[in-house]
N, CA, C and O atoms as a printed pandas DataFrame, in Angstrom:
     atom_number atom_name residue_name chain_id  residue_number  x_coord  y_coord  z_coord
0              1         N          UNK        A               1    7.768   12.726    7.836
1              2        CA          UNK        A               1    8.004   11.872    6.692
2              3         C          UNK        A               1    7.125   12.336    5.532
3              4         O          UNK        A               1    5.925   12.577    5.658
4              5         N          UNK        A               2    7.900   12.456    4.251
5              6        CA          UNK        A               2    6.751   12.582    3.183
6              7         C          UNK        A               2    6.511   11.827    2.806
7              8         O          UNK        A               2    7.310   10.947    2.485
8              9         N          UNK        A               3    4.947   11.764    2.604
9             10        CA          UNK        A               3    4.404   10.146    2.130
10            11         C          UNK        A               3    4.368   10.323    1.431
11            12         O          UNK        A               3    4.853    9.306    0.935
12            13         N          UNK        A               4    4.071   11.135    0.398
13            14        CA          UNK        A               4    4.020   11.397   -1.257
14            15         C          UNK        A               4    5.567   10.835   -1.433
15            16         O          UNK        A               4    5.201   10.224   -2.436
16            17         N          UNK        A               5    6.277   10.667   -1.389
17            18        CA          UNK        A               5    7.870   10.138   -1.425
18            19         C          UNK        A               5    7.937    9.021   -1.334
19            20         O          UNK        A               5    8.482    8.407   -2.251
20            21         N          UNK        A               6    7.438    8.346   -0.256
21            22        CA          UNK        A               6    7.346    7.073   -0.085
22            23         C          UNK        A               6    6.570    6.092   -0.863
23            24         O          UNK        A               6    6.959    4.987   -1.243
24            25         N          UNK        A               7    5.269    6.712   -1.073
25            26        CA          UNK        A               7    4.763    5.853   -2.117
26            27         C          UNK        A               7    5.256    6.057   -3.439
27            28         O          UNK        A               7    5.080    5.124   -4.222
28            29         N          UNK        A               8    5.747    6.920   -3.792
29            30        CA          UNK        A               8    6.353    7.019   -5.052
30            31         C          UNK        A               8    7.283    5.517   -5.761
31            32         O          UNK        A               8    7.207    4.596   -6.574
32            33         N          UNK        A               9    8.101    6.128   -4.770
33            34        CA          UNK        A               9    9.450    5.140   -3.972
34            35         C          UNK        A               9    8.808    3.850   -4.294
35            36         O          UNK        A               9    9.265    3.039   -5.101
36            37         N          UNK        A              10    7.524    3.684   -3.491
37            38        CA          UNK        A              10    7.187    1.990   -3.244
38            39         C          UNK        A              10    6.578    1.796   -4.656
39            40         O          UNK        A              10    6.603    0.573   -4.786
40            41         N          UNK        A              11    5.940    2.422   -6.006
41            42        CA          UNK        A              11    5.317    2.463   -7.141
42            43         C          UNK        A              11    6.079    2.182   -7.813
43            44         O          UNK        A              11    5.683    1.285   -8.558
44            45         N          UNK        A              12    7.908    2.728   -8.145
45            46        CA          UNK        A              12    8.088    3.471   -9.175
46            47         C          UNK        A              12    9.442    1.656   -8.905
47            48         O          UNK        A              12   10.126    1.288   -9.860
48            49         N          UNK        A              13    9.492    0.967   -7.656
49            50        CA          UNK        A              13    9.923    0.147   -7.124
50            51         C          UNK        A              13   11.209    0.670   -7.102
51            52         O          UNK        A              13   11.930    0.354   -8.048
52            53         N          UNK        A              14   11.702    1.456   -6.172
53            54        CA          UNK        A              14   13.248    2.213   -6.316
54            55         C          UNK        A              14   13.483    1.837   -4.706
55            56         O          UNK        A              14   13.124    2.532   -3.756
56            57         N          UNK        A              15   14.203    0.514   -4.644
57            58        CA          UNK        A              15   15.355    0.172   -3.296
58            59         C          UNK        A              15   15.982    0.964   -2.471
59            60         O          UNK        A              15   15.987    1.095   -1.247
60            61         N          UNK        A              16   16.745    1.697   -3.737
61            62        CA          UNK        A              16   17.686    2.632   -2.740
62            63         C          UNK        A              16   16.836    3.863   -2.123
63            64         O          UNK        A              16   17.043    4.108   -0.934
64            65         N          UNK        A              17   15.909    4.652   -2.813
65            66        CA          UNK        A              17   15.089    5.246   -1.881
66            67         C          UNK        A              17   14.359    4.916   -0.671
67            68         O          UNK        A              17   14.423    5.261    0.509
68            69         N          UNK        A              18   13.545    4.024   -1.458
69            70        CA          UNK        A              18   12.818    2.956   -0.371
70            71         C          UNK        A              18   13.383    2.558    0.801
71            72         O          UNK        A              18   12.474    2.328    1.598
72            73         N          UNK        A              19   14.646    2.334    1.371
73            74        CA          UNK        A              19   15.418    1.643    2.537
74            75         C          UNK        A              19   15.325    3.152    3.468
75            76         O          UNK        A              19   14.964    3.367    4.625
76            77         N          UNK        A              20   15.744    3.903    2.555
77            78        CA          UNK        A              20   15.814    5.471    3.239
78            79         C          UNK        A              20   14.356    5.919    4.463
79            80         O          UNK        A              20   14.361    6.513    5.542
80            81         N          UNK        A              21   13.410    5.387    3.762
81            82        CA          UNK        A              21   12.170    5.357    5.076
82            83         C          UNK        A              21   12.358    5.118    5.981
83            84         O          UNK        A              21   11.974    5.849    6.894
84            85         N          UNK        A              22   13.210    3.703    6.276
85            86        CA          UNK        A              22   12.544    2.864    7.292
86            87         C          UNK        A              22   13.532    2.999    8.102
87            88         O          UNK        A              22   14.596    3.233    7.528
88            89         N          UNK        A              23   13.603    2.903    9.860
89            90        CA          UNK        A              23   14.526    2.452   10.485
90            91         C          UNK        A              23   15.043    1.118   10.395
91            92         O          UNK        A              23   14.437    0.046   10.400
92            93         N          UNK        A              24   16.154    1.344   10.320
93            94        CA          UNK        A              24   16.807   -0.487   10.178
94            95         C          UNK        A              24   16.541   -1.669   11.097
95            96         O          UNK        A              24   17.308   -2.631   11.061
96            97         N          UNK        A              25   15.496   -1.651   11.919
97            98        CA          UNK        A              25   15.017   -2.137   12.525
98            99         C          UNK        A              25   13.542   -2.690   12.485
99           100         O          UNK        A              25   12.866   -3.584   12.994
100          101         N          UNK        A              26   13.464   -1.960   11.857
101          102        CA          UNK        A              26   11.619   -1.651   11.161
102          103         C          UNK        A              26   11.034   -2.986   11.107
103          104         O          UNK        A              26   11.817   -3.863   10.742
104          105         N          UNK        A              27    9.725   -3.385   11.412
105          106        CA          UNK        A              27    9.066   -4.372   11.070
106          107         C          UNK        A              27    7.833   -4.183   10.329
107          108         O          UNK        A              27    7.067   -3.278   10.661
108          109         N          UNK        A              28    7.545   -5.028    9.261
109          110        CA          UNK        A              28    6.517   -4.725    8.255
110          111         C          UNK        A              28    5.670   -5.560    8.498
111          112         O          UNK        A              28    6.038   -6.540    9.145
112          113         N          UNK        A              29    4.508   -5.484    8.148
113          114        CA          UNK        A              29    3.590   -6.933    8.130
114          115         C          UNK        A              29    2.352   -6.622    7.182
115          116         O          UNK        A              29    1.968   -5.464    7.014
116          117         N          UNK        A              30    1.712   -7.773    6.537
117          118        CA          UNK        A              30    0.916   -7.850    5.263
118          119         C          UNK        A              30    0.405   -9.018    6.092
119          120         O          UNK        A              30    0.741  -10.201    6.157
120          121         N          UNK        A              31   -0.795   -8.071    6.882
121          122        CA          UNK        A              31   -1.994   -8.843    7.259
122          123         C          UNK        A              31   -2.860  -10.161    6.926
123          124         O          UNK        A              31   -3.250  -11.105    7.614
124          125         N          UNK        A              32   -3.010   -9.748    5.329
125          126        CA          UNK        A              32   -3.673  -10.419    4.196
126          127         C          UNK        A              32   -3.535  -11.800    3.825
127          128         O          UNK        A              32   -4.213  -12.770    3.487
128          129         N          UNK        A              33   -1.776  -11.280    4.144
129          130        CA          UNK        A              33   -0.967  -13.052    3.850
130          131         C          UNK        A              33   -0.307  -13.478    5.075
131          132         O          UNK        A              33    0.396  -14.481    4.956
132          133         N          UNK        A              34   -0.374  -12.948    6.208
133          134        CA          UNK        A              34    0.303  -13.362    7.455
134          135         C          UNK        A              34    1.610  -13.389    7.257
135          136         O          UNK        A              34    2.292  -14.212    7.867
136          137         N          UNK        A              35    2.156  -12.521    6.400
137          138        CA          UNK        A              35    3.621  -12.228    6.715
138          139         C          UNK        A              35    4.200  -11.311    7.167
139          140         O          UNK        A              35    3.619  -10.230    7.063
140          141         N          UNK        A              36    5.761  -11.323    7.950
141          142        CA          UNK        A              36    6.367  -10.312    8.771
142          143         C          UNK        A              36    7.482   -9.949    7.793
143          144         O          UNK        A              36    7.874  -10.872    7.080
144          145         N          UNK        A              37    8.133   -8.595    7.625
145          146        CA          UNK        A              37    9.521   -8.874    7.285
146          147         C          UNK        A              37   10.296   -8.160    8.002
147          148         O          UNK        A              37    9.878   -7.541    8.981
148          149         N          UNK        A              38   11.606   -8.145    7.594
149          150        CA          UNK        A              38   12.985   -7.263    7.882
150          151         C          UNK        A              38   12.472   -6.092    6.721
151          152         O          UNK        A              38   11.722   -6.399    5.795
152          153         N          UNK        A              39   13.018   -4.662    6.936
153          154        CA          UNK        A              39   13.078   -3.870    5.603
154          155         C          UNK        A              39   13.452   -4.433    4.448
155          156         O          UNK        A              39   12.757   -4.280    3.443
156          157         N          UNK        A              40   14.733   -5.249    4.427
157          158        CA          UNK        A              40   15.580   -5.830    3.113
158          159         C          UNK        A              40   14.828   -6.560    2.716
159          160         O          UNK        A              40   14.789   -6.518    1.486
160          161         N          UNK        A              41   13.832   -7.608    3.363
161          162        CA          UNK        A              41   12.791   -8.239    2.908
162          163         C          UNK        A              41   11.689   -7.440    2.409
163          164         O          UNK        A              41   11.225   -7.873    1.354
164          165         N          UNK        A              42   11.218   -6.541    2.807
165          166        CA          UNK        A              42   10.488   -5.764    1.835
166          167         C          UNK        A              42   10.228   -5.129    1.412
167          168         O          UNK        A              42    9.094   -4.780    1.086
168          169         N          UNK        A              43   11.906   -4.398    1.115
169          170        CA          UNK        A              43   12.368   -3.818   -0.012
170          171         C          UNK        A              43   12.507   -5.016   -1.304
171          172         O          UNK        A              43   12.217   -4.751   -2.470
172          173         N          UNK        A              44   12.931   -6.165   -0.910
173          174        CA          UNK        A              44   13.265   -6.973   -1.752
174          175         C          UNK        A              44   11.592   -7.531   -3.038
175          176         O          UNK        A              44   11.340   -7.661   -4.236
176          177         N          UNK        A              45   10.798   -7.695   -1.418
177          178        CA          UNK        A              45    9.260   -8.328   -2.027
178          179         C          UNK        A              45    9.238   -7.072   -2.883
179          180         O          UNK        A              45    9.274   -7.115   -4.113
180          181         N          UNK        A              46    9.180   -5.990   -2.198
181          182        CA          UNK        A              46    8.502   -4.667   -3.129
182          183         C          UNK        A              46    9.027   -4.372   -4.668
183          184         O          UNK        A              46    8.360   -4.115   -5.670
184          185         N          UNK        A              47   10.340   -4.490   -4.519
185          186        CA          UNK        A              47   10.952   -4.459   -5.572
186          187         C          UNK        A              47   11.139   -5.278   -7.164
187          188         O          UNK        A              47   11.445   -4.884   -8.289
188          189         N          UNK        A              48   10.742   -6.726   -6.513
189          190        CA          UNK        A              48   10.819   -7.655   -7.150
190          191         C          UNK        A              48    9.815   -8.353   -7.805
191          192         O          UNK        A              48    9.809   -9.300   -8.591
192          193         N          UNK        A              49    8.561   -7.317   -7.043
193          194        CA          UNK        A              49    7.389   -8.230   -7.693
194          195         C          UNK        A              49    6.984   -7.718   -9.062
195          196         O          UNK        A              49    7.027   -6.557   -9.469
196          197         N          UNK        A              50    6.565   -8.856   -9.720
197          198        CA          UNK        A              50    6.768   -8.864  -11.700
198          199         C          UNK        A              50    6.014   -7.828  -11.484
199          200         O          UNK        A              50    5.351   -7.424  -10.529
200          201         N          UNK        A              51    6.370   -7.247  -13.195
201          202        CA          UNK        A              51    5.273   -6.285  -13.998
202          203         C          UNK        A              51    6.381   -4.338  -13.145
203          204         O          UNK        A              51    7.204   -3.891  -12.346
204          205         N          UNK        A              52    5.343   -4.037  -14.293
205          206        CA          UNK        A              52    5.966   -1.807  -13.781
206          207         C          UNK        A              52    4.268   -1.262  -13.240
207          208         O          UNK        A              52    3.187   -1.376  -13.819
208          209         N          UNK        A              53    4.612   -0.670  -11.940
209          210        CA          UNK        A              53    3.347   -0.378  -11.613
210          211         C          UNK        A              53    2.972    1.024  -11.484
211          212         O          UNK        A              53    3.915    1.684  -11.920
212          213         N          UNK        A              54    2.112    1.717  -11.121
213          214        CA          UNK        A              54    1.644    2.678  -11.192
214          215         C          UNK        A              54    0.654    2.931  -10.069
215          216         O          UNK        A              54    0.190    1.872   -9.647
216          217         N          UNK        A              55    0.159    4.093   -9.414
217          218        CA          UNK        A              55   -1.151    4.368   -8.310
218          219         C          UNK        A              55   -0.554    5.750   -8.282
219          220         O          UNK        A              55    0.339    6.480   -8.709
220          221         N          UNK        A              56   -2.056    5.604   -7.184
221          222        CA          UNK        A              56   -2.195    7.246   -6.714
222          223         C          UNK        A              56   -2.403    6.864   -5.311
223          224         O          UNK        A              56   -2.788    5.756   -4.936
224          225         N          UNK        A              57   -2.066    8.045   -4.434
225          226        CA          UNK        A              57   -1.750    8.006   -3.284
226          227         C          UNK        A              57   -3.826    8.618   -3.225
227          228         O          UNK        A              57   -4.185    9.518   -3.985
228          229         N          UNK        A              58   -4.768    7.997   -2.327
229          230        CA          UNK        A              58   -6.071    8.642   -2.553
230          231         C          UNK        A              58   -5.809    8.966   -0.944
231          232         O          UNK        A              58   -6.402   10.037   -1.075
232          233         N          UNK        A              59   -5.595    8.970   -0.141
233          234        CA          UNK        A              59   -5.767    9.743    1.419
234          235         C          UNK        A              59   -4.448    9.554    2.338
235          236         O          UNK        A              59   -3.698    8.687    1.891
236          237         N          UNK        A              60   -4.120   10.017    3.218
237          238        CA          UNK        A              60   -3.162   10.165    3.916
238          239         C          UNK        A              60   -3.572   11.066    5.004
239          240         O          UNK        A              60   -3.836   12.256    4.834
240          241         N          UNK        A              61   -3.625   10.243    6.501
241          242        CA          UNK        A              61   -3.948   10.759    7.616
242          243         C          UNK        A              61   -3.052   11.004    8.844
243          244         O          UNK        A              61   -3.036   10.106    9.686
244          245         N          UNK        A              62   -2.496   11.825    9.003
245          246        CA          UNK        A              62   -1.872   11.898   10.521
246          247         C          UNK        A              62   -2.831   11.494   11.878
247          248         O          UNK        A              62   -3.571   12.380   12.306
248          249         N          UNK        A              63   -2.824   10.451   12.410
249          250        CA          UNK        A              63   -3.468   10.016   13.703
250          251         C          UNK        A              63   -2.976   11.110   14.924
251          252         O          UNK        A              63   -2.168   12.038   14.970
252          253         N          UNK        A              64   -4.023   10.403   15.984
253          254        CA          UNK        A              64   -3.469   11.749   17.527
254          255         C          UNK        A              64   -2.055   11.259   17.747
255          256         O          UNK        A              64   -1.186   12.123   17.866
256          257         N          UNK        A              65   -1.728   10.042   17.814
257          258        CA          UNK        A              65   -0.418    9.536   17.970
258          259         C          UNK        A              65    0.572    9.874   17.385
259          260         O          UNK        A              65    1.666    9.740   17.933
260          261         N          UNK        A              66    0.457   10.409   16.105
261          262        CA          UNK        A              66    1.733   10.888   15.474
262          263         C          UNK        A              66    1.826    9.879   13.785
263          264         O          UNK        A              66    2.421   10.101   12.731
264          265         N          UNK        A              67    0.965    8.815   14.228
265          266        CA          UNK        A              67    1.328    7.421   13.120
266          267         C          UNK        A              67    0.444    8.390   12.020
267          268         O          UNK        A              67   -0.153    9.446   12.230
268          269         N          UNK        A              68    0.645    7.401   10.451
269          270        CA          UNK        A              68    0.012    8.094   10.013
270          271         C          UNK        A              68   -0.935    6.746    9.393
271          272         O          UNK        A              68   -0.720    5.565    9.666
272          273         N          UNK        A              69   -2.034    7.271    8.487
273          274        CA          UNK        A              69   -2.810    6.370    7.871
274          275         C          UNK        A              69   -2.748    6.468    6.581
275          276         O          UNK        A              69   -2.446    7.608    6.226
276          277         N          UNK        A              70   -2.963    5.507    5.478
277          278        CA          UNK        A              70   -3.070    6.044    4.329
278          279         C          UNK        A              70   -3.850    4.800    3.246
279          280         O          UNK        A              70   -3.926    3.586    3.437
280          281         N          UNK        A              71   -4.263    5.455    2.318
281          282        CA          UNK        A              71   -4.969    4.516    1.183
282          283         C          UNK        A              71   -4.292    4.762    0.185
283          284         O          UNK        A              71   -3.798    5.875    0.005
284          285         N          UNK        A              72   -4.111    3.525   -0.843
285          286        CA          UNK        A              72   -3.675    3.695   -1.758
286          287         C          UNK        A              72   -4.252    2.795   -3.089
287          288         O          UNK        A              72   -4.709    1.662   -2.936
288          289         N          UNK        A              73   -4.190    3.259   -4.005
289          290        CA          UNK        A              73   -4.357    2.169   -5.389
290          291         C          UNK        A              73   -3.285    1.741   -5.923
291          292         O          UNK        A              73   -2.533    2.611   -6.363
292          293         N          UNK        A              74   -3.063    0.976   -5.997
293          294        CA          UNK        A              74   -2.076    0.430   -7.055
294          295         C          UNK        A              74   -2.439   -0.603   -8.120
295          296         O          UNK        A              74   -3.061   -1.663   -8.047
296          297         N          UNK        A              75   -1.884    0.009   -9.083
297          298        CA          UNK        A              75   -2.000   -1.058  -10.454
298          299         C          UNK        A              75   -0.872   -1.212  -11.637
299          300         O          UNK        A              75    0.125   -0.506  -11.788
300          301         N          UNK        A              76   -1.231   -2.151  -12.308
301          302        CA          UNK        A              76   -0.261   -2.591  -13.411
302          303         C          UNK        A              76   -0.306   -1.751  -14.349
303          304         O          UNK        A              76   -1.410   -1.382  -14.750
304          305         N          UNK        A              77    0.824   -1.268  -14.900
305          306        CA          UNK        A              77    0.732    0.009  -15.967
306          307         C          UNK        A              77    0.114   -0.916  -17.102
307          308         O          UNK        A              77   -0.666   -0.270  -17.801
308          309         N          UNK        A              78    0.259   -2.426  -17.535
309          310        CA          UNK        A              78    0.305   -2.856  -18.226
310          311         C          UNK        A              78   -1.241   -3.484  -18.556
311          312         O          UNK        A              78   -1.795   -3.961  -19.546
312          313         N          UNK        A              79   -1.552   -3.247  -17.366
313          314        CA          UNK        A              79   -3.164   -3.185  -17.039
314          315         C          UNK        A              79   -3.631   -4.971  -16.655
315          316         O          UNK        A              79   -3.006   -6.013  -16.856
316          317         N          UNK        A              80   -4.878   -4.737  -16.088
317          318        CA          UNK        A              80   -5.208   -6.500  -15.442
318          319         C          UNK        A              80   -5.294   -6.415  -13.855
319          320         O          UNK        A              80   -6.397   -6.242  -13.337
320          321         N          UNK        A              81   -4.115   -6.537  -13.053
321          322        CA          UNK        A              81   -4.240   -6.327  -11.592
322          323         C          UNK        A              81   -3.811   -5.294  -11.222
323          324         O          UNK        A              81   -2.849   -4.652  -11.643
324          325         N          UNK        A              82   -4.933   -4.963   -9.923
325          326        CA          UNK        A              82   -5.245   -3.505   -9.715
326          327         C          UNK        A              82   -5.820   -3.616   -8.458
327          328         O          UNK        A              82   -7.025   -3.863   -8.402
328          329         N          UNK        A              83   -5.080   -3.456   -7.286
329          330        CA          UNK        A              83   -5.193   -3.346   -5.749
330          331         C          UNK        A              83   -5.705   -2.117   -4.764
331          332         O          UNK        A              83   -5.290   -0.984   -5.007
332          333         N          UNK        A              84   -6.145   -2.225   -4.220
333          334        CA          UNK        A              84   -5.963   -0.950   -2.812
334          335         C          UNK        A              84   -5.741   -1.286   -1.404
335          336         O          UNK        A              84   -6.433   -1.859   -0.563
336          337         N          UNK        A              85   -4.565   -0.759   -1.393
337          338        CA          UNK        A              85   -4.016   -0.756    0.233
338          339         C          UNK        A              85   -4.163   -0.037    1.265
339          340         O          UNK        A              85   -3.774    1.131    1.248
340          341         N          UNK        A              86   -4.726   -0.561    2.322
341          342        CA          UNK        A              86   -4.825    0.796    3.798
342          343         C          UNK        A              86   -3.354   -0.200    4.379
343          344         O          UNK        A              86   -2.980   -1.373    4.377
344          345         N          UNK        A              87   -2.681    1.723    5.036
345          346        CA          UNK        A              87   -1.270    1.095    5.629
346          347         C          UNK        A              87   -1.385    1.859    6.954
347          348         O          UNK        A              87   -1.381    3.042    7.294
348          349         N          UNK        A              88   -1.448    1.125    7.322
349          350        CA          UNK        A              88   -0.390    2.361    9.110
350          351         C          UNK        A              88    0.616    2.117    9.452
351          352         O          UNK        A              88    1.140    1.019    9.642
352          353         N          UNK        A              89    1.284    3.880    9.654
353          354        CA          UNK        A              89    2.796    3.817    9.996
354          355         C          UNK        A              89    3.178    4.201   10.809
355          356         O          UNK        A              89    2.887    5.394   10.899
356          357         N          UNK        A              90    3.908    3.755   11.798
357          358        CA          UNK        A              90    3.872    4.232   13.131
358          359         C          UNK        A              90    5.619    4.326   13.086
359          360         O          UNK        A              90    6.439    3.414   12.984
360          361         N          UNK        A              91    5.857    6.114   13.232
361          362        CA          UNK        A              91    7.161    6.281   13.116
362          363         C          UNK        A              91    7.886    6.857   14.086
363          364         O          UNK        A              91    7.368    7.535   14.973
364          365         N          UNK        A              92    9.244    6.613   13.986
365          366        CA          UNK        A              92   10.039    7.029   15.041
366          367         C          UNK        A              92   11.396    8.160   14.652
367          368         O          UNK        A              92   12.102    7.839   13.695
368          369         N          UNK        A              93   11.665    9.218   15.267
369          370        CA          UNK        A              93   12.388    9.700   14.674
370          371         C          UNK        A              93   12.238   10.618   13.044
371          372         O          UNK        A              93   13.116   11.398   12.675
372          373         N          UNK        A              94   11.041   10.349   12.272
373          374        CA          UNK        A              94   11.135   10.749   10.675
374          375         C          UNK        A              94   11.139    9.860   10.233
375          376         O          UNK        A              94   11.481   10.032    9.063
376          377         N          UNK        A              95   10.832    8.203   10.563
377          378        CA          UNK        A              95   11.411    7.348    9.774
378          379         C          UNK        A              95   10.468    6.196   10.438
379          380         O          UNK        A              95    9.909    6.231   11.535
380          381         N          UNK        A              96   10.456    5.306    9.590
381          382        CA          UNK        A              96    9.030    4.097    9.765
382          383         C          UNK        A              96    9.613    2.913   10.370
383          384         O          UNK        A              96   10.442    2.161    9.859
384          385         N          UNK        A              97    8.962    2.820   11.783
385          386        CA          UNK        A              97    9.434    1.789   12.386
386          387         C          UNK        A              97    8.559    0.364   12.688
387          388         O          UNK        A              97    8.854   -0.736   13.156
388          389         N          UNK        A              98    7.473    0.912   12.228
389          390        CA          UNK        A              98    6.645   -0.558   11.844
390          391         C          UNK        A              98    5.461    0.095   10.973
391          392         O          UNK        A              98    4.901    1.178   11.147
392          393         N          UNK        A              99    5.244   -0.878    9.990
393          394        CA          UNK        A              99    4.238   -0.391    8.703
394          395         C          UNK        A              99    3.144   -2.237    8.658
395          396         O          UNK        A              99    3.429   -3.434    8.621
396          397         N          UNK        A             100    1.768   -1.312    8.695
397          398        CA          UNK        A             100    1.227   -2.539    9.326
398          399         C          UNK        A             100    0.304   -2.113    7.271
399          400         O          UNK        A             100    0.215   -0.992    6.772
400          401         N          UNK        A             101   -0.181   -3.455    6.627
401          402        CA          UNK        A             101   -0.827   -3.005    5.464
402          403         C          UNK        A             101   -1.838   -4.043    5.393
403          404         O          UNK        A             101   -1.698   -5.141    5.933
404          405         N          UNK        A             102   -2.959   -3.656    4.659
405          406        CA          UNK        A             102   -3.724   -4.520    4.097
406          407         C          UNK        A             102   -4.460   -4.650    2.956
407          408         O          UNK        A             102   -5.550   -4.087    2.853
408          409         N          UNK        A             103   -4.018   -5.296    2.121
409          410        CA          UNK        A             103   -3.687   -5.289    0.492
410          411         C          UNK        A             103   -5.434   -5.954    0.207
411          412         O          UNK        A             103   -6.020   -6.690    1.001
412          413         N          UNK        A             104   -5.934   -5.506   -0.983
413          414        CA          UNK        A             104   -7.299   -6.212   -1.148
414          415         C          UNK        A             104   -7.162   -5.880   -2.661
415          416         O          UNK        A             104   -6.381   -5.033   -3.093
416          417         N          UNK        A             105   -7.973   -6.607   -3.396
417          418        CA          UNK        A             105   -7.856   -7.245   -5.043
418          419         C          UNK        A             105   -8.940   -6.311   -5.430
419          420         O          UNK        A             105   -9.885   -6.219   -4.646
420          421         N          UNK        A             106   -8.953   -5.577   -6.552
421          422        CA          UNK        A             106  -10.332   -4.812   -7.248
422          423         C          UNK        A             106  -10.806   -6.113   -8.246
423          424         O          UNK        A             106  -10.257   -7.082   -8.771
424          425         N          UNK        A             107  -12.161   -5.526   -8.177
425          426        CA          UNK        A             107  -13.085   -6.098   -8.818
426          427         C          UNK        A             107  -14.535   -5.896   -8.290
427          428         O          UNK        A             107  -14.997   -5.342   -7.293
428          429         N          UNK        A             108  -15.133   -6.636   -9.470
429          430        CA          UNK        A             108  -16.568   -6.534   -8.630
430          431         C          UNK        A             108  -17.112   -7.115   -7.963
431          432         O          UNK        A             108  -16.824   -8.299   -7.787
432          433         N          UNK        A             109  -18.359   -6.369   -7.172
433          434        CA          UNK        A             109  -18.604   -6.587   -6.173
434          435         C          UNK        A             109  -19.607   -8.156   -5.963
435          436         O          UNK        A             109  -20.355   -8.316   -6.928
436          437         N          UNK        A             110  -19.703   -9.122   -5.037
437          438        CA          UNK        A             110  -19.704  -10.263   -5.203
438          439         C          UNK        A             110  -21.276  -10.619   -5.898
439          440         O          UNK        A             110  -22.231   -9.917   -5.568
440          441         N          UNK        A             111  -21.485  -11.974   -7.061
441          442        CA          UNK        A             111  -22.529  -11.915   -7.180
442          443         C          UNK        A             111  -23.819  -12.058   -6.285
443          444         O          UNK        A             111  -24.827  -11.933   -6.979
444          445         N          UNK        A             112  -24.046  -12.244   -5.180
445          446        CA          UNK        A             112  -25.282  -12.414   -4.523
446          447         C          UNK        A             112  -25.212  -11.320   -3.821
447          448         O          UNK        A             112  -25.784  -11.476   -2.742
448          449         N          UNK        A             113  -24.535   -9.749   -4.020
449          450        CA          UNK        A             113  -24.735   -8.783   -3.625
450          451         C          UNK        A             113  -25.465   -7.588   -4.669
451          452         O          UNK        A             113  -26.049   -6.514   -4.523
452          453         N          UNK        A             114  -24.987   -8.608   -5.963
453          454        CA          UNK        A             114  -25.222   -7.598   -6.972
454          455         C          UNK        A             114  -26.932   -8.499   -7.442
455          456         O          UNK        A             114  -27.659   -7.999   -8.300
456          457         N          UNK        A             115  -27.285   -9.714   -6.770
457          458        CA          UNK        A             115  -28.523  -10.031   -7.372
458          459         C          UNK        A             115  -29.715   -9.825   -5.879
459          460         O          UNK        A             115  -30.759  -10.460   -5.726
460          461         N          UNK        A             116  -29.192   -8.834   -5.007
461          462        CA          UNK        A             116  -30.086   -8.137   -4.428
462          463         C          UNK        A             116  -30.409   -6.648   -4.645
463          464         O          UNK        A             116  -31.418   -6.084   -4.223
464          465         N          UNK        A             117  -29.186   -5.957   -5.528
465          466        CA          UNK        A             117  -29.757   -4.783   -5.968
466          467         C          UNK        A             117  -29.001   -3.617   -4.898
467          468         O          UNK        A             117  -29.275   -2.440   -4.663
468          469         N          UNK        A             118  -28.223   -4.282   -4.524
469          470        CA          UNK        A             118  -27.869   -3.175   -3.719
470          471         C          UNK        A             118  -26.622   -2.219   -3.565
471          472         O          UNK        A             118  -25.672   -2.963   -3.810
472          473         N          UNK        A             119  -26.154   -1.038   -3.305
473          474        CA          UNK        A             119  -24.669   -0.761   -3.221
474          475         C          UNK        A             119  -24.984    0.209   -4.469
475          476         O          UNK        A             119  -26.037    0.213   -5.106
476          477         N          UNK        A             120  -24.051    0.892   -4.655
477          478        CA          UNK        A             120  -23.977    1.759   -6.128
478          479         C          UNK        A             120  -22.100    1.523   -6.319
479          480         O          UNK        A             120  -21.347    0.872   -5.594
480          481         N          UNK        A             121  -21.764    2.377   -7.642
481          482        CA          UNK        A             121  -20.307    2.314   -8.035
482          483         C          UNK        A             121  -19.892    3.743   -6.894
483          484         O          UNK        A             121  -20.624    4.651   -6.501
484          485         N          UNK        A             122  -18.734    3.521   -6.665
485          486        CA          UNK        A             122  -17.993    4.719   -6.301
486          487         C          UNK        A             122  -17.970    5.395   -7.118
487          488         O          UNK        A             122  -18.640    6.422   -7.229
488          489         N          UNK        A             123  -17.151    4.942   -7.905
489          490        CA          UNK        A             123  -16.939    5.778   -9.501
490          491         C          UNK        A             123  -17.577    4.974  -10.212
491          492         O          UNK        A             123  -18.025    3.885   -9.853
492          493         N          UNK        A             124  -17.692    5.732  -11.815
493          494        CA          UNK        A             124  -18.054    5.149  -12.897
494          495         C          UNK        A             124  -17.309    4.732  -13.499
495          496         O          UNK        A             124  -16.386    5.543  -13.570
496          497         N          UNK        A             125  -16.991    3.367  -14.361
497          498        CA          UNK        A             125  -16.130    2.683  -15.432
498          499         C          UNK        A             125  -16.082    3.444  -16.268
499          500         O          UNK        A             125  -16.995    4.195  -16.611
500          501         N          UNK        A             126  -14.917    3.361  -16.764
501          502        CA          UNK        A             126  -15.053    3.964  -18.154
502          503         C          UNK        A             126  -15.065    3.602  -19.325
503          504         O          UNK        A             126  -15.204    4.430  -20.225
């Protein structure tokens, strides 16, 4: 499977590519919020959620199993919310038969972490 494709697909919010991943059987789940779907369900969530988005694919791992791992950023072209997702995909055939994700909110880091002094930036703001 190319994941550079897929996330594209899942960024650029394009359905008809997007369905092309998955086996029609596929089960998804978003840890974060305790939900399961069908593909059509989240092709539908993926597709439908407001705003035009944008990311970069930052790692992508093939496991011993075959599944793969991956990180991602995603954000609003329009700017404001701005996520990173770890996903595992555990595929069958070339094609994703369950995609497990866990979506987390950017920002900074909490105040009684930042009034002990500790941690540095990954990156720098710009």
């Amino acid at each position: 499977m190319d994941i550079r494709a897929y996330f594209r697909a899942v960024v650029e919010q394009n359905a008809e590519a997007l369905r092309r991943f998955f086996q029609p059987d596929a089960e998804i789940r978003w840890h974060n919020t305790n939900e399961r779907f069908t593909v059509e369900e989240f092709v539908w969530a993926n597709c439908e959620y407001p705003g035009q988005w944008a990311g970069e694919l930052e790692r992508a791992e093939e496991l011993a199993d075959g599944s793969l791992a991956a990180a991602a950023h995603v954000y609003a072209k329009e700017g404001g919310a701005s996520f990173h997702v770890a996903s595992f995909i555990r595929l069958e055939e070339g094609k994703i038969a369950a995609l497990d994700e866990y979506w987390g909110d950017d920002g900074p880091a909490p105040q009684w972490r930042r009034d002990k002094h500790i941690g540095r930036p990954i990156r720098e703001e710009n």
